[in-house]
Every structure is written in C-alpha cells, then in structure tokens.
C-alpha positions as CSV (number, residue, x, y, z in Angstrom):
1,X,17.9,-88.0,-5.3
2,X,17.0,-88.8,-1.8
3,X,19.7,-89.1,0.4
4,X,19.4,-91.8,3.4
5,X,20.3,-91.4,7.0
6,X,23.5,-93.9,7.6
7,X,23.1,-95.4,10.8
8,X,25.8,-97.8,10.8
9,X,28.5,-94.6,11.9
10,X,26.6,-93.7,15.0
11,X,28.9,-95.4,17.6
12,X,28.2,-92.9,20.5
13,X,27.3,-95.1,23.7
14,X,24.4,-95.5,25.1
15,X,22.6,-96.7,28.1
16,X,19.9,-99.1,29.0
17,X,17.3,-99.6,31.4
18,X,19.3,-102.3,32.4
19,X,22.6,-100.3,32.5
20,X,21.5,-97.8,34.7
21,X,19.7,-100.5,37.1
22,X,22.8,-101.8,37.5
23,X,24.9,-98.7,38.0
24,X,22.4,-97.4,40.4
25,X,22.4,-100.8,42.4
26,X,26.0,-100.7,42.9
27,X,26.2,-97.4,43.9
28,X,23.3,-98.3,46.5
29,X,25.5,-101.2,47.9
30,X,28.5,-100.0,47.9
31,X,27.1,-97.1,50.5
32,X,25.7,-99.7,52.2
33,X,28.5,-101.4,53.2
34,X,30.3,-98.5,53.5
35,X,27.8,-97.7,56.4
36,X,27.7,-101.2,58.2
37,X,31.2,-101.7,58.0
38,X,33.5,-98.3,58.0
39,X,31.0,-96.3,60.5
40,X,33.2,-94.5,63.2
41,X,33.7,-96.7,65.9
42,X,32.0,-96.8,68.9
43,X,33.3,-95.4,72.6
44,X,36.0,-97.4,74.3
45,X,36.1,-97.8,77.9
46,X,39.2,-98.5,78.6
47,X,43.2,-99.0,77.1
48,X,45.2,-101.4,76.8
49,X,48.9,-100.8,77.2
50,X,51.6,-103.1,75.5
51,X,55.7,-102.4,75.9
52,X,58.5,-104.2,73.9
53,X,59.0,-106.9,76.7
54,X,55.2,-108.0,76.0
55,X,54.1,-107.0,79.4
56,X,50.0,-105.3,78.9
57,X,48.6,-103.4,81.6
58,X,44.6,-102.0,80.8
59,X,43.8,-98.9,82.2
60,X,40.3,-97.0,82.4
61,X,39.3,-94.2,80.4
62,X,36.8,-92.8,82.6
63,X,39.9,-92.3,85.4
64,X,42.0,-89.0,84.3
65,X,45.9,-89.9,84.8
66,X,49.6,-89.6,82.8
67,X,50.9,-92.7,82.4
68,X,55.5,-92.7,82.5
69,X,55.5,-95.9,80.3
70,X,59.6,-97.0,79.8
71,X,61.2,-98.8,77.0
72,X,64.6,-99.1,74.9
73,X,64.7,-95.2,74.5
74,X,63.5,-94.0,77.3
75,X,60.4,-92.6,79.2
76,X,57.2,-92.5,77.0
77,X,54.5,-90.2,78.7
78,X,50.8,-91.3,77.8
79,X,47.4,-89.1,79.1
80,X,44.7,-90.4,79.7
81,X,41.5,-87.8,80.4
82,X,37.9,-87.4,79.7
83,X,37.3,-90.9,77.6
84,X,40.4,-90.4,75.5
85,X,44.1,-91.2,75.5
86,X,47.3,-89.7,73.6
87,X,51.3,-89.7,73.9
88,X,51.9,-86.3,75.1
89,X,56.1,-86.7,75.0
90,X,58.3,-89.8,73.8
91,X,62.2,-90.0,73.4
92,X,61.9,-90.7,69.6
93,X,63.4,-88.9,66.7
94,X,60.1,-88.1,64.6
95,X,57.5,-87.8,67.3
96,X,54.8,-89.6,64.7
97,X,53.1,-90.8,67.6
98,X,52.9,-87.5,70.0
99,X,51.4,-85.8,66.7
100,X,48.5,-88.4,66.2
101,X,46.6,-87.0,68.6
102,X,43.9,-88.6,70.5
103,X,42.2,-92.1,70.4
104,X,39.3,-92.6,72.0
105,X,36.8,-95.2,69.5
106,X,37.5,-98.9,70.0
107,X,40.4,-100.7,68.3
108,X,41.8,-97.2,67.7
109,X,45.9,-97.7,68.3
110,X,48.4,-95.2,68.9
111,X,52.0,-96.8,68.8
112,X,55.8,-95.5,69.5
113,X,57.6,-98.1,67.3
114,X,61.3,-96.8,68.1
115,X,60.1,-97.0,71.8
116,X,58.0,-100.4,71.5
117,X,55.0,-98.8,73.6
118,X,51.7,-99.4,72.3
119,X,48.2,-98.3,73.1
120,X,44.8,-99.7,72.3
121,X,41.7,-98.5,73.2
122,X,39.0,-101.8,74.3
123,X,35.4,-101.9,74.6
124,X,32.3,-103.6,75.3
125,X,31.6,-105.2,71.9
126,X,34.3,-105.4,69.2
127,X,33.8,-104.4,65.8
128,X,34.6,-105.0,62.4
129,X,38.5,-104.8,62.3
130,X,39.9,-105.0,58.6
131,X,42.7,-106.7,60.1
132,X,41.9,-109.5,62.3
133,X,38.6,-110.3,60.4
C-alpha cells in the first residue's frame, strides 16, 4: 500500500516574491522619511525669550551672557554661551527645566511652566515642526 503525502495540513506561512517586495519597500520608506523629516536639527542663531505676561525678547547665541528672566515665582537664570542656551537656576519645585540641559538646534524649547519663562532657539530656515505643520 502506497501511502500519499497529505498536503492539505501544511498551514506553515509562507512568503512571496511579492511579500517580501513589499516588506522590503516599506522598510526602505520608512527610513526615508525618517531621514528627511526627524534628522537632528540644524544650528540656531539666536533665542527667543517668552515670559507669562507675553512680552519676547531674542537674544543671540553667538554673544556669551546669563540672562535674570522674572516671573510669578521669582528670578529664572538662563545662560547663554558658545551657540547654546540652558536654565542654570529657577525658583520652581521640580527643577525639570534646569535638568534639561542645553538647547542649541532650531525650534529646540526649554520651558519653566510654574515660572512662565520660555526659551526657543530661532534660525535661518525653519524646519519640519510636528507641531505647527
């Protein structure tokens, strides 16, 4: 007695040509835009300075200075030195925005939220912002 194969069990997935064309097609576009859009930003040139009362003042980042910037809490103490700025002391509780560090690419933001003081560093030609886009 012969016994047959049965083939009508094998249910183990398999690919195509076409499967794999496709896979490979996304993963090529997905890195892609990944590149054009996400790419660190460029250099900004200078900051732009926003308290609660909705006064902005821009400053430069090539000039090296410590900015006393006031608000509801008190003094907020920005630096500004070699193409970068940071809070270096604010009166908040949590200090979130003393321990982000620098900013120094375009549209980068470094707020004080308790304190209303923001800062945003500008540039020559603005790029793709997630937010405003």
């Amino acid at each position: 007695m012969k016994h047959r194969k049965d083939t009508t069990n094998d249910t183990s997935p398999r690919m195509t040509r076409a499967d794999f064309l496709v896979l490979a097609g996304g993963v090529a576009l997905n890195a892609l835009l990944f590149w054009r859009l996400w790419r660190p930003g460029r250099q900004g040139s200078s900051i732009t300075l926003t308290t609660g009362d909705g006064r902005k003042r821009r400053f430069s980042l090539a000039q090296q200075r410590t900015l006393k910037v006031g608000g509801p809490l008190g003094d907020s103490v920005i630096r500004i030195e070699y193409g970068r700025a940071r809070f270096v002391s604010s009166p908040c509780r949590n200090k979130d925005c003393v321990h982000y560090g620098w900013i120094s690419n375009q549209n980068d933001m470094a707020a004080c939220l308790p304190n209303k003081v923001l800062i945003a560093v500008q540039g020559g030609d603005e790029g793709f912002d997630a937010i405003n886009s």
